[in-house]
Structures are given as structure tokens and as C-alpha cells.
C-alpha atoms as one frame of an Amber mdcrd trajectory, in Angstrom:
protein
   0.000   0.000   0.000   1.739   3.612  -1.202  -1.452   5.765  -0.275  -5.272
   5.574   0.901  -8.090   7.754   1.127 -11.536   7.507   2.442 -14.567   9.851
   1.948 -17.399   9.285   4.568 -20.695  10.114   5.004 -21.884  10.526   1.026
 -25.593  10.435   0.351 -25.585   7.757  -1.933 -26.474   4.094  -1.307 -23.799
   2.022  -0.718 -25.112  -1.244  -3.069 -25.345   1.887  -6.148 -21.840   2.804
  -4.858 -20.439  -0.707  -5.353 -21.809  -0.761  -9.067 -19.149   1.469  -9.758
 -16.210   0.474  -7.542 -16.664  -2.775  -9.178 -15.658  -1.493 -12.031 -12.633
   0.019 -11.651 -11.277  -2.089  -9.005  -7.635  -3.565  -9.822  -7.336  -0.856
 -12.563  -4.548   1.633 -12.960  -5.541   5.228 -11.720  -5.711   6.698 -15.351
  -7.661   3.984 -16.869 -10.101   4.139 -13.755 -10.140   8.013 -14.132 -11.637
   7.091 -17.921 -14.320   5.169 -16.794 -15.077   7.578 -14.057 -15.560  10.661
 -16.689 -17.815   8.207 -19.258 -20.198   6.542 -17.021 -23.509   7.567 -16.254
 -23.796   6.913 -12.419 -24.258   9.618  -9.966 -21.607   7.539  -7.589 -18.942
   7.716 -10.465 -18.010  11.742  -8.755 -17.364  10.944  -5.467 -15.636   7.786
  -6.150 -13.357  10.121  -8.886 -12.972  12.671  -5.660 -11.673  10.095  -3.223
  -9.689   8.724  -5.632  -8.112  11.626  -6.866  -7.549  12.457  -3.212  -5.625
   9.117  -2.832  -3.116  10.125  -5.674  -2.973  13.429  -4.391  -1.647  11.641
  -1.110   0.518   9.849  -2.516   2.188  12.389  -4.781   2.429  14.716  -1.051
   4.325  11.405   0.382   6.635  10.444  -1.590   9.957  11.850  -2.881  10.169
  10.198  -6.342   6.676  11.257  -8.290   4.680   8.607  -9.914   2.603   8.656
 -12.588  -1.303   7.400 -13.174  -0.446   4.353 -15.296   2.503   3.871 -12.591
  -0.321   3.204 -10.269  -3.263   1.036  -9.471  -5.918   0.384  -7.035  -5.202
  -2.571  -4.692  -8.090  -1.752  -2.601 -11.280  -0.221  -2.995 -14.655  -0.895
  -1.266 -17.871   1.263  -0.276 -19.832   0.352   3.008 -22.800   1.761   4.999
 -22.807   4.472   6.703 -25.338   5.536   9.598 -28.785   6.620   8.043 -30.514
   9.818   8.554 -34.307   9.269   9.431 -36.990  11.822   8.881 -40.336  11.651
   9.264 -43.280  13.054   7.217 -46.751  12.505   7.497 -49.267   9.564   6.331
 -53.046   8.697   6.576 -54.852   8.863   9.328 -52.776  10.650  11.631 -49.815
   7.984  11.089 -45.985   9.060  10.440 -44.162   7.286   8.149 -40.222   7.302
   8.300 -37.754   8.035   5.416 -34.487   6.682   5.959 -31.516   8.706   3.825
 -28.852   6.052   3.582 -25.094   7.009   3.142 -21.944   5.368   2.422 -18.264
   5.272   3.110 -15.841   4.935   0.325 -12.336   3.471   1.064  -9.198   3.200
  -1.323  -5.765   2.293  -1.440  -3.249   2.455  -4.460  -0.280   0.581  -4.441
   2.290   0.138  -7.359   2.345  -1.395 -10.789   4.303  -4.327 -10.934   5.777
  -4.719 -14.288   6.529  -7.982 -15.608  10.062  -8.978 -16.847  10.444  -9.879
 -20.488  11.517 -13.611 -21.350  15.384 -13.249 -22.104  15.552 -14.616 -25.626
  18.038 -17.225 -26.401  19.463 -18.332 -29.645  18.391 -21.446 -30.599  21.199
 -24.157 -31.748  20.408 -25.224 -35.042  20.903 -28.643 -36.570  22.986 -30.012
 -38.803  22.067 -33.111 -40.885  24.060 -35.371 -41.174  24.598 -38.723 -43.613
């Protein structure tokens, strides 16, 4: 883990919220920052806040500055927060309760690990022989 951030209390639910982390979990932060600005979900701007926050963080942190496709999420997950209930009024003199729910959106980035290319070796070829 290089760098986390969380953003709490968000007035969204947090089963809409996990649409969207689902989708750009395990991706690097400039791919995920793609999907973020093309998808039609009203959780896709908070998630893009927090996780713009979390590269923000770890830019602050670190001497050596990495870059977005240097970068990807390790962790990211989105869980209930407390609700807010109000009350408003029903038949017959009854209340009914509305119950706002929110969520809490963790992530941490940690870095790209690239893969070593095969060393290529020369292959012996072969003689015929009679």
C-alpha cells in the first residue's frame, strides 16, 4: 500500500456505490479516471474525488513522483454508513419514516508491478548429417 483515502458520510447508497467500484477495481488510476468521466452513475463523482484524493496523497508522500499508469488500485470498497431518518406525514394521523442512507468509500493504491520480459536465447540449429 503507497497511499489511501476515504470519503465518509456521502448520500448515496452504498449497493449503487459498489456498481461502480466494481468497475474500476484492480485498474490503474488513469484507466479508472476514464471510466469515471464516461459513465452515467451519480456515484462515479465521489468515487473520482476520493480517488483523486488518494493520488494526491501519494504524490504529497513520496519523494520520487509517480505517474497514473505507474499506479493502481489494490483496494477499494464502499460500506454503509449511519442513516438519517426523517419523518413526514401519512393517513390517518400515522408518520411514516424516510431513511436517507449514506456510504463510506475506502481506497488504497499501491504500485504497478511490471513484468520482466523472457530473455531470448538463440536457438542451436541442426545439422544433418549422412
Amino acid at each position: 500500500m503507497l497511499a489511501k483515502a476515504e470519503g465518509k458520510y456521502i448520500r448515496i447508497q452504498s449497493r449503487k456505490v459498489r456498481l461502480v467500484t466494481d468497475l474500476v477495481k484492480g485498474k490503474t488510476v488513469e484507466e479508472a479516471g476514464y471510466i469515471l468521466n464516461e459513465i452515467n452513475k451519480s456515484a462515479a463523482e465521489p468515487i473520482a474525488k476520493v480517488l483523486n484524493s488518494a493520488f494526491a496523497n501519494l504524490n504529497n508522500n513520496r519523494q520520487d513522483k509517480l505517474l497514473g499508469n505507474d499506479v493502481f488500485i489494490s483496494k477499494i470498497t464502499a460500506n454503509e454508513g449511519p442513516m438519517l431518518v426523517r419523518y413526514r406525514a401519512a393517513t390517518m394521523g400515522r408518520a411514516s419514516s424516510i431513511r436517507h442512507r449514506t456510504a463510506h468509500i475506502y481506497i488504497e493504491l499501491d504500485k504497478v508491478h511490471k513484468a520482466k520480459e523472457p530473455v531470448k536465447t538463440k536457438k542451436k540449429k541442426k545439422t544433418e548429417s549422412k
